[in-house]
N, C-alpha and C positions, 0 to 999 in steps of 0.2 A: 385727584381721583377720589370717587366715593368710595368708603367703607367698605358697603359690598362689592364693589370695584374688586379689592386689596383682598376682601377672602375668597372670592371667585377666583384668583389671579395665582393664590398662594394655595389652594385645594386642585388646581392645573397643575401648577408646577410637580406638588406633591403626587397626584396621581404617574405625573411621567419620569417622575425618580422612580416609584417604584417600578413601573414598568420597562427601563433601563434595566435597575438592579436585579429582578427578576430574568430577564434575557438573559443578561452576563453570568448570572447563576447556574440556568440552564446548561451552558458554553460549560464552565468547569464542572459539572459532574457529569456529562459526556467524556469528557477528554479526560476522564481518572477513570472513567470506563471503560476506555480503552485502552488504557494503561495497564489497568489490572487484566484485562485478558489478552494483552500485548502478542507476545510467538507463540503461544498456543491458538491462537486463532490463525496462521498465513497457513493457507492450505496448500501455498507451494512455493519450491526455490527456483529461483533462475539459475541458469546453465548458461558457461559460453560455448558455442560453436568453435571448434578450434581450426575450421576450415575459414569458413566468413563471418565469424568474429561476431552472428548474431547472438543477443539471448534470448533461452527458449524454457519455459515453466519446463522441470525434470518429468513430470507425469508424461508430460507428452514428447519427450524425445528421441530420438533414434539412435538406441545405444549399441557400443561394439566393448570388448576387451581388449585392451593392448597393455602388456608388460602387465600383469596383474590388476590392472584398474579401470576402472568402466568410463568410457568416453562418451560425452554426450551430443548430438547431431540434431540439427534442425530438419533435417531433410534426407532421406535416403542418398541424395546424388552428394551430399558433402560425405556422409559415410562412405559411400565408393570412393571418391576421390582421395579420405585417410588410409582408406584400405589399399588404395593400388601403392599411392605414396610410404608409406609405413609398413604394408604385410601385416596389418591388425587380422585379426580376427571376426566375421562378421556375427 
């Protein structure tokens, strides 16, 4: 190989290291981004259904009171069905 061969070959290589290292760079100060604003960022919890066992984000559930504690439902027709079964409260 000629000369300029070997520094054309060697200013490629170089250019695609940095171009690696720069990506993989990018990759971790995202992922420390969202680390630092980790649970203050999930705008909701899951809930399980304790009729059919789906989960349902709490904003949006169909809640009832039984024994002091608030029950949470996917759906109206699972809350009737705790309520005839248990005498919860609607």
């Amino acid at each position: 190989m000629s000369p300029i061969r070997l520094i054309i070959l060697a200013i490629l290589l170089y250019i695609g290291y940095l171009l690696i290292k720069g990506s993989s760079g990018k990759k971790k100060n995202e992922t420390s981004d969202s680390e630092l604003n980790g649970p203050s960022s999930v705008s909701d919890v899951l809930v399980e259904d304790p009729i059919c066992k789906k989960l349902v984000p709490k904003q949006q559930a169909v809640t009832t009171q039984y024994k002091d504690k608030t029950v949470y439902f996917c759906s109206k027709e699972c809350c009737s069905t705790f309520v005839s079964k248990k005498g919860a409260e609607k």
